[in-house]
BAFI-3210 file (N, C-alpha, C; in Angstrom, 3 decimals, decimal comma, padded with zeros to 6 digits):
// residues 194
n [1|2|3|4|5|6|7|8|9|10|11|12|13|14|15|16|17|18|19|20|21|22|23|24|25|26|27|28|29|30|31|32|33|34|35|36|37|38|39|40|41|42|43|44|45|46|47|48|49|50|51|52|53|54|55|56|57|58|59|60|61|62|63|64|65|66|67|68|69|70|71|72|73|74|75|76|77|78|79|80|81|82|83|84|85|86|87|88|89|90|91|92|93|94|95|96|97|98|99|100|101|102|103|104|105|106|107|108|109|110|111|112|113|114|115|116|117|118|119|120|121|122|123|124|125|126|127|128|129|130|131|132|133|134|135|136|137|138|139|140|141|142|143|144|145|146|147|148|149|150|151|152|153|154|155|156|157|158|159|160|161|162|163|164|165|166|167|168|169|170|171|172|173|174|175|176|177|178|179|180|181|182|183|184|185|186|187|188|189|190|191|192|193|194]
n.u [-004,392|-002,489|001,053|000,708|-001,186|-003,922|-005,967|-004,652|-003,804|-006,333|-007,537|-005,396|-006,525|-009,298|-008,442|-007,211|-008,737|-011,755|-013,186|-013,340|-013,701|-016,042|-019,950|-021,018|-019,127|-018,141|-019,914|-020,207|-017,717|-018,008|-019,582|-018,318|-016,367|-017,296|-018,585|-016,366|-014,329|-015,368|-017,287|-017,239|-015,128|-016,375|-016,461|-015,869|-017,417|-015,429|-013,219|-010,690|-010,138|-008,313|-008,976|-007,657|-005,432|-006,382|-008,890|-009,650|-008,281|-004,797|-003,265|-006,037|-008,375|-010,567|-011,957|-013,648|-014,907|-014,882|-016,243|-016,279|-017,892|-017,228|-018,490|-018,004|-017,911|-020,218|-023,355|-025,621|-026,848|-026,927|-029,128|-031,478|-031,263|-032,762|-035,060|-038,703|-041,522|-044,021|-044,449|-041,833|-039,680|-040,651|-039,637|-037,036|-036,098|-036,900|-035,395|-035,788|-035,086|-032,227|-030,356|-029,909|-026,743|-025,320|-022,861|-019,275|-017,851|-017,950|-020,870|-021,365|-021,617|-021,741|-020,870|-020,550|-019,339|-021,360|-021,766|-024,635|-025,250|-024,614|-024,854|-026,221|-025,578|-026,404|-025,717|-026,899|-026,266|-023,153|-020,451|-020,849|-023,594|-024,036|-025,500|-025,388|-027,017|-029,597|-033,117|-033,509|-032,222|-033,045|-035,800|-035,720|-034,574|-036,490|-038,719|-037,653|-037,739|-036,411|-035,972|-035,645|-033,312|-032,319|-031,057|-029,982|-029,856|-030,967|-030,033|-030,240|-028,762|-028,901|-026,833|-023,718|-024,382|-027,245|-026,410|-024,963|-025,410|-028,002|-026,514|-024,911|-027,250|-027,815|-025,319|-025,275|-028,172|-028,292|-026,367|-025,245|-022,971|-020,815|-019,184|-017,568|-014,886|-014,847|-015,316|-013,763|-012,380|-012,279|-010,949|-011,881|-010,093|-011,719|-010,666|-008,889|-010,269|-010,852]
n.v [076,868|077,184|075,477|075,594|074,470|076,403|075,967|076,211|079,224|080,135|078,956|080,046|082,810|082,517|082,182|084,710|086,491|085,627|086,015|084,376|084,704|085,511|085,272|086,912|088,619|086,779|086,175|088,580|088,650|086,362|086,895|088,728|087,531|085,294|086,609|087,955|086,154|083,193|083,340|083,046|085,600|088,157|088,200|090,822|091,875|092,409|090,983|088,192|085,295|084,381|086,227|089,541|090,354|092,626|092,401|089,904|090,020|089,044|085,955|084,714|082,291|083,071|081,614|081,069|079,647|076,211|075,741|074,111|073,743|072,692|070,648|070,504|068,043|064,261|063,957|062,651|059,723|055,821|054,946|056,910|056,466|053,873|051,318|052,254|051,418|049,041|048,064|048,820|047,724|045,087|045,078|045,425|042,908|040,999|041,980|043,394|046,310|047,892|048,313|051,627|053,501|055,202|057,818|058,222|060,251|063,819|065,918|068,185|071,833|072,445|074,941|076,385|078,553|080,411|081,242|082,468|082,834|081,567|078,274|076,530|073,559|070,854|067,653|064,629|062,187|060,520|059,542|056,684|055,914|056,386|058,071|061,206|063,423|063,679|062,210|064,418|066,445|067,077|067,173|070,150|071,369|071,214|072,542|075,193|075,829|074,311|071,624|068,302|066,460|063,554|062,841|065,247|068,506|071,519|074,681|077,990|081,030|084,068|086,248|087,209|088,153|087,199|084,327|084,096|084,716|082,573|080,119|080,708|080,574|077,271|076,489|076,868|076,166|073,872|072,060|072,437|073,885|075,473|077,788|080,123|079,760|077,005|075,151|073,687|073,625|073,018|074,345|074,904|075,686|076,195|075,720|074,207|071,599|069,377]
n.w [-056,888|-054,370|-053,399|-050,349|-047,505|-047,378|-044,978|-042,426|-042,531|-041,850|-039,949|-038,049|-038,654|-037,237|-034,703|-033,744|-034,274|-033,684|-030,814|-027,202|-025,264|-023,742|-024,126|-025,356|-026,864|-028,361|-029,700|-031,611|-032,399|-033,945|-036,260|-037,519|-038,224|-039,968|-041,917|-043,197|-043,201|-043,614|-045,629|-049,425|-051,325|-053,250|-056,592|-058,490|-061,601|-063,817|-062,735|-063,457|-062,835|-059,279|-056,215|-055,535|-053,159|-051,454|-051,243|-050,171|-047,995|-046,932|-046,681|-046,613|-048,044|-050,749|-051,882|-049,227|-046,932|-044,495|-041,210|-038,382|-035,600|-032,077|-028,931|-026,018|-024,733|-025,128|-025,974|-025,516|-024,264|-022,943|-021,929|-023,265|-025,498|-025,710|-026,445|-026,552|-026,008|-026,822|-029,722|-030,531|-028,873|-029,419|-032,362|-032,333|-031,012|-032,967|-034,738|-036,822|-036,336|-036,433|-032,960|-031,457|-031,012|-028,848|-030,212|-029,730|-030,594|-030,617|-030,753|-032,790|-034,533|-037,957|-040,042|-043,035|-045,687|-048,026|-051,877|-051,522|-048,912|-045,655|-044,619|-041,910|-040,469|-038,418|-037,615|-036,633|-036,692|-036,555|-038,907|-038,869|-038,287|-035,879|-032,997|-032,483|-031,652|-029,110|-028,557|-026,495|-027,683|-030,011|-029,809|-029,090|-030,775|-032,633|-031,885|-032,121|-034,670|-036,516|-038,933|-039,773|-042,086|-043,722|-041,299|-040,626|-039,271|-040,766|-042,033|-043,788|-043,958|-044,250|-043,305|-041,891|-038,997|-038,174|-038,691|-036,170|-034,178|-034,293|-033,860|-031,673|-029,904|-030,447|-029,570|-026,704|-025,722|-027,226|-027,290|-025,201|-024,347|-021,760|-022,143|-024,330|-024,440|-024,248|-026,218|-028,947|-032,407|-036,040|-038,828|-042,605|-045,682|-048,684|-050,914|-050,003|-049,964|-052,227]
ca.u [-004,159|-000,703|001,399|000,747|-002,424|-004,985|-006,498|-003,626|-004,549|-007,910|-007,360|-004,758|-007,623|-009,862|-007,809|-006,844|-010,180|-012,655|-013,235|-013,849|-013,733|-017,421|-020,620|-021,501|-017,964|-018,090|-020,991|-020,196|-016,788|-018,079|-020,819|-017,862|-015,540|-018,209|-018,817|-014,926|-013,498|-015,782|-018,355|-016,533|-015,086|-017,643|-015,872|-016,082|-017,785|-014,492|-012,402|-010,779|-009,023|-008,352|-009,569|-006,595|-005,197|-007,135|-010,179|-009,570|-006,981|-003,645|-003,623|-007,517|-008,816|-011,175|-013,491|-014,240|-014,420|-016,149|-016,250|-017,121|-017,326|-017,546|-018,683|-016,096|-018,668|-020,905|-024,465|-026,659|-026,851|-027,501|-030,538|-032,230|-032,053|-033,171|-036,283|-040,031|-042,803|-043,990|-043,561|-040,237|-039,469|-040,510|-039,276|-035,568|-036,214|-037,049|-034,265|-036,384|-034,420|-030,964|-030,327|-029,656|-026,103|-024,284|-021,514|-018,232|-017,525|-018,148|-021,574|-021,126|-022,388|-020,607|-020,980|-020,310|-019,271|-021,498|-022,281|-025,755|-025,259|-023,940|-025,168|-025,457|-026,243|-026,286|-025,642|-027,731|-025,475|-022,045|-020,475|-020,998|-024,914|-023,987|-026,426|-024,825|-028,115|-030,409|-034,031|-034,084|-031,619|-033,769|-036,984|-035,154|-034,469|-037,712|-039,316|-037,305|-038,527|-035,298|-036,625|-034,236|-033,332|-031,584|-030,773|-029,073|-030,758|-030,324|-030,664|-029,365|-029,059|-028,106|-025,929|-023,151|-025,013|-028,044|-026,178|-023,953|-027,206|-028,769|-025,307|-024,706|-028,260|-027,586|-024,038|-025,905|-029,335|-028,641|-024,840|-025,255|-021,812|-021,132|-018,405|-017,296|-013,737|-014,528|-015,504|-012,469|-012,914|-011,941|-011,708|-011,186|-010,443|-012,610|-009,726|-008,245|-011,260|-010,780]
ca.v [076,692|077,274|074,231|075,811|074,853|077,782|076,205|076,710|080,555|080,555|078,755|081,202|084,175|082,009|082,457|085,740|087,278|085,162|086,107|083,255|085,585|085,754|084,881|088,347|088,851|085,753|085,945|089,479|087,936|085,365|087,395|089,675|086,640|084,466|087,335|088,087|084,776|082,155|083,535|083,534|086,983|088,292|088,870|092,118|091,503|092,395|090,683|087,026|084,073|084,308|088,014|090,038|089,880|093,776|092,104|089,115|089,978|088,213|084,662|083,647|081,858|083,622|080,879|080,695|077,933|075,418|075,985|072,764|074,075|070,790|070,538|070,066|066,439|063,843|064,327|060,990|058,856|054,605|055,029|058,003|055,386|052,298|051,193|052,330|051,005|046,982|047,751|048,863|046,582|043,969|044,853|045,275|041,245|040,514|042,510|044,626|047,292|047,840|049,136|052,727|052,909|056,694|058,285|058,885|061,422|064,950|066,756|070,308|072,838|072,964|076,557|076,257|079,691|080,036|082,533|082,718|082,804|080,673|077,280|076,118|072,459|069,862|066,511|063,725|060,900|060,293|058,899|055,526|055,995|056,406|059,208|062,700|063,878|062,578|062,799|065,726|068,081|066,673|067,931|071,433|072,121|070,848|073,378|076,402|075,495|073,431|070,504|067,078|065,672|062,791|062,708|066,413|069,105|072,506|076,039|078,848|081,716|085,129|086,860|086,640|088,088|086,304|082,952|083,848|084,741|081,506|079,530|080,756|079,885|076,193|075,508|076,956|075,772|072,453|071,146|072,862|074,548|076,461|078,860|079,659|078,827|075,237|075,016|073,079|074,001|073,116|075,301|074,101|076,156|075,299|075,498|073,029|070,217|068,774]
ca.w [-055,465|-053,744|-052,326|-049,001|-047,560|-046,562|-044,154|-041,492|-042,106|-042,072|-038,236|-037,293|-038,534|-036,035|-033,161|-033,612|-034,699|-032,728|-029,058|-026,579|-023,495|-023,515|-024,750|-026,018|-027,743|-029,481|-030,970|-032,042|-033,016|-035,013|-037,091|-038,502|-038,861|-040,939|-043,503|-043,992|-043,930|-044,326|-046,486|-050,435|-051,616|-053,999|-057,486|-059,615|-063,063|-064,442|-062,602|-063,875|-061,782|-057,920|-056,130|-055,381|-051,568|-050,997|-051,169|-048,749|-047,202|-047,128|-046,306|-046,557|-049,143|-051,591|-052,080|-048,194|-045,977|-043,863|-039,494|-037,589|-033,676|-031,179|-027,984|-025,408|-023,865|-025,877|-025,445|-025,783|-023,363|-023,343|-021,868|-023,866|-026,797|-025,261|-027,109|-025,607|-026,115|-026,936|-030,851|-030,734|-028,070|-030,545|-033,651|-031,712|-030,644|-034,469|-035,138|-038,118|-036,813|-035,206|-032,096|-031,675|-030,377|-028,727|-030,720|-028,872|-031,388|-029,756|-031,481|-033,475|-035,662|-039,160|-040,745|-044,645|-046,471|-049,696|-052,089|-051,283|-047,268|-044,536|-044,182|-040,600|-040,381|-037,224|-037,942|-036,032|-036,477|-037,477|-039,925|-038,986|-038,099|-033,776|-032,511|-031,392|-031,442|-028,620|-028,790|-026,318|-028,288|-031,273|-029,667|-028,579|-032,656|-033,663|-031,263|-032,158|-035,844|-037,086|-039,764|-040,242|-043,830|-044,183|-040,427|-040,639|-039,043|-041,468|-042,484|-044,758|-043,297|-045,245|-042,898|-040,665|-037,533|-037,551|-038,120|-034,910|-033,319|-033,983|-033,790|-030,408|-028,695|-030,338|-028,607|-025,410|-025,593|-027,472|-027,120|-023,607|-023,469|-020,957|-022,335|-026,075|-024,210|-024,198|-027,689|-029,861|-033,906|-036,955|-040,185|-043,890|-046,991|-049,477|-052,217|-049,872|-049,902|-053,581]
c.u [-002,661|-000,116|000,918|-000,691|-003,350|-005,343|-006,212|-004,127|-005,346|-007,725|-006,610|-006,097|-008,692|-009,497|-007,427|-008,246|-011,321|-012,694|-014,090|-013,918|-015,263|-018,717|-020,993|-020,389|-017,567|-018,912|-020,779|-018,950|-016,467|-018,722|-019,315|-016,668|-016,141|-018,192|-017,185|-014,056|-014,216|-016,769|-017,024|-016,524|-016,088|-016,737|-016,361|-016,896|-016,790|-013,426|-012,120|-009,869|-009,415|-008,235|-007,711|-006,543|-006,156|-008,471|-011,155|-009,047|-006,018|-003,977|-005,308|-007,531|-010,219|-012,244|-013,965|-013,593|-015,869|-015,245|-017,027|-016,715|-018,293|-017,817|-017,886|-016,765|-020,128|-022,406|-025,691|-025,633|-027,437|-028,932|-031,463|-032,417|-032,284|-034,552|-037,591|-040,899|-043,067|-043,651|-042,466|-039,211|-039,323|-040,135|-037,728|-035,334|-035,969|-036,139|-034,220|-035,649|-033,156|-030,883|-029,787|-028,209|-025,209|-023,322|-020,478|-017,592|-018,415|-019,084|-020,945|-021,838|-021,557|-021,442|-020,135|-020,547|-020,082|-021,857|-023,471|-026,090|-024,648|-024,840|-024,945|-026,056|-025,127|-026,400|-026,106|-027,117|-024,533|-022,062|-020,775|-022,584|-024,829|-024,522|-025,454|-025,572|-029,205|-032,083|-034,428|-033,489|-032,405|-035,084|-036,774|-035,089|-035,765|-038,529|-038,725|-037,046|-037,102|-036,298|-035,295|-034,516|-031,926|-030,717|-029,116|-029,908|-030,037|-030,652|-029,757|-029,714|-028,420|-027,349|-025,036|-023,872|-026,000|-027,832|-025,708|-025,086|-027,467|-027,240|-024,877|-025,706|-027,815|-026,408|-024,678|-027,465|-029,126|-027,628|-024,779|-023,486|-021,504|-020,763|-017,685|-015,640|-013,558|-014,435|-014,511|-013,427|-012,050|-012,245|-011,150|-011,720|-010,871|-011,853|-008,735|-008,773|-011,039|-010,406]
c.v [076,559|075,891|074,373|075,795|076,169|077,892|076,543|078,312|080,810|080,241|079,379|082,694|083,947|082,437|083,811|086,762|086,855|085,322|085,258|083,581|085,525|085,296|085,817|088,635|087,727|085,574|087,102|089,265|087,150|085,713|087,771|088,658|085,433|084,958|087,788|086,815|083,607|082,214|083,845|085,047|086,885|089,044|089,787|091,180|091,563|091,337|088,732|086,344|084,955|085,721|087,575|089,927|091,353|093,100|091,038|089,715|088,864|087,340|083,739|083,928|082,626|082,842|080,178|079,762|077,661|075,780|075,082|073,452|072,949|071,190|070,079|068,414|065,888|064,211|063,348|059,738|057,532|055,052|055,941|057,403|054,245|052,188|051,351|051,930|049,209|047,189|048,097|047,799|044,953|043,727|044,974|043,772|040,875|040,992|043,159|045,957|047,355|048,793|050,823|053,159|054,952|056,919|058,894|060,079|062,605|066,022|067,980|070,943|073,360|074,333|076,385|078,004|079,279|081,415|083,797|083,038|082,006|079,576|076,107|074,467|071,842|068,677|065,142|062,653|061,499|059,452|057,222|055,176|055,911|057,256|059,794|063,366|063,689|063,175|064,177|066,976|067,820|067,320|069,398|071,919|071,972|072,273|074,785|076,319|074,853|071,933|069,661|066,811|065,382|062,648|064,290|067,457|070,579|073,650|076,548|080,114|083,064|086,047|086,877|086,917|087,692|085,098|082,909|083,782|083,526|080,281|079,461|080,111|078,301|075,696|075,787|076,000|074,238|071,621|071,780|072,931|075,677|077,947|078,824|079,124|077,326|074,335|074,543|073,699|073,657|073,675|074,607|075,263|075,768|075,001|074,060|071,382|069,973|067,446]
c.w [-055,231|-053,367|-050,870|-048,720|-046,766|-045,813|-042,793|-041,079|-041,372|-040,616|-037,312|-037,070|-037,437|-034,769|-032,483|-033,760|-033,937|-031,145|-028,360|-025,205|-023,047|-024,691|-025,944|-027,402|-028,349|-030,194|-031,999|-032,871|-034,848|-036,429|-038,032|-039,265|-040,024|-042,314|-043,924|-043,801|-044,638|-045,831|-048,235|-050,656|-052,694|-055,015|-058,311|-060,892|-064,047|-064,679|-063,075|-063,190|-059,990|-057,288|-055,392|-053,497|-050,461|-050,955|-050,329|-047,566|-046,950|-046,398|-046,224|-047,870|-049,478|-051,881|-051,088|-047,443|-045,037|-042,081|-039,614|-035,800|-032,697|-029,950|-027,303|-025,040|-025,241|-025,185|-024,851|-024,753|-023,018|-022,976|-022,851|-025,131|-026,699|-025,964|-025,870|-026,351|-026,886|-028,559|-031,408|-030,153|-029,137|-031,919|-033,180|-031,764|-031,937|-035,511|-037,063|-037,721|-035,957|-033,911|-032,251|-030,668|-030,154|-029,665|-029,670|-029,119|-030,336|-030,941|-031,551|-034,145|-036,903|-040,090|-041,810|-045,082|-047,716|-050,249|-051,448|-049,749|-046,527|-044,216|-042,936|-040,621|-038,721|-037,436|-036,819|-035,709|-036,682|-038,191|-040,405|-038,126|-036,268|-033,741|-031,666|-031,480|-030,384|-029,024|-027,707|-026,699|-029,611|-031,159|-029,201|-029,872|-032,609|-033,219|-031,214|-033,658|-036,861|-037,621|-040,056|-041,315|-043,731|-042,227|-040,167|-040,442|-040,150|-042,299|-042,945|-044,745|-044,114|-045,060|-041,763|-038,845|-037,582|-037,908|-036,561|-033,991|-032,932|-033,727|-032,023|-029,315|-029,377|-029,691|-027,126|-025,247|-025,995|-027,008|-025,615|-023,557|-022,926|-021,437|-023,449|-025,508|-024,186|-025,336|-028,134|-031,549|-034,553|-038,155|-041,368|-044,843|-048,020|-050,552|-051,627|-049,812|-051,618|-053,620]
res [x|x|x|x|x|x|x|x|x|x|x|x|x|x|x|x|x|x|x|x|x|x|x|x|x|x|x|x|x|x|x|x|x|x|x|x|x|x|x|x|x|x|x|x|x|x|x|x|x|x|x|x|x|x|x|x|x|x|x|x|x|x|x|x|x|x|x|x|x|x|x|x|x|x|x|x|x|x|x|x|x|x|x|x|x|x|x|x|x|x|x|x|x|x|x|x|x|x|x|x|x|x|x|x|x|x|x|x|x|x|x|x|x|x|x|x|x|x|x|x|x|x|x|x|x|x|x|x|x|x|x|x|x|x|x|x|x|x|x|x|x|x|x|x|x|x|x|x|x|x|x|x|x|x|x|x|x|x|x|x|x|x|x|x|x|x|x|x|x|x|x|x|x|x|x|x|x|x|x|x|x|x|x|x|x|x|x|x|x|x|x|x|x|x]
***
């Protein structure tokens, strides 16, 4: 790995390659930008150490990267986790379980480059167990056949256009944003996570 980190690139190739003009041209955007940046280059059988710059192309990293794209507003709201019903009600009192408390943090959809495909996962909490999930973007996955583990909703998907596909109806349908312009992102080269 260089002194210089990658992932600077990889967020310039974002900006420059991704179209946020539209819904249509970002999804179409994103498909071709998934499989040539994020997704790892795929090395020869010959070849040994880090692929040549013809095969990335100059400045992206070779062994991918991770896309986190945020919602511009939080989603969960006090009420929507207020306890219902008398035995929740009462095990809150008895304090068997803790309250369930919003995240101020701003829900996303992190898109992981891997050999094998693009791994889109949605994360339920943060890091400090606050819900950026509520239960009605929770019952919106469940019902367009999304399964949670470990409080992370998540699939593995084998090509860049039908992640963008399904990537796109979740910032619309679940994070309800209006316009990929509102979207904020962060990208990370994976040579630069160590």
């Amino acid at each position: 790995m260089s002194e210089i980190s990658l992932s600077h690139a990889l967020s310039q190739a974002f900006e420059d390659r991704v179209d946020l003009g539209s819904w249509a041209g970002f999804t179409a955007s994103l498909a071709r930008f998934l499989e040539q940046v994020c997704m790892p280059a795929p090395r020869p059988a010959t070849q040994r150490g880090d692929a040549p710059d013809s095969v990335t192309g100059p400045g992206i990293d070779p062994s991918g990267g991770t896309l986190l794209l945020t919602a511009p507003t939080t989603m969960v709201k006090p009420e929507e986790l207020a306890p219902k019903g008398r035995w929740a009600q009462l095990l809150l009192q008895l304090r068997l379980t803790a309250p369930l408390v919003p995240s101020p943090e701003l829900p996303g959809v992190v898109l992981v480059g891997r050999s094998d495909g693009i791994e889109v996962s949605l994360p339920e909490l943060d890091a400090r167990g606050r819900v950026l999930l509520g239960p009605t973007e929770r019952r919106i996955l469940g019902a367009i056949g999304w399964e949670e583990s470990g409080h992370v909703f998540t699939r593995l998907l084998s090509d860049g256009d039908e992640t963008a596909d399904l990537v796109t109806r979740i910032l619309i349908e679940v994070l309800e944003v209006a316009h990929p312009a509102d979207l904020d992102f962060l990208l990370r080269a994976h040579s630069d996570v160590s």
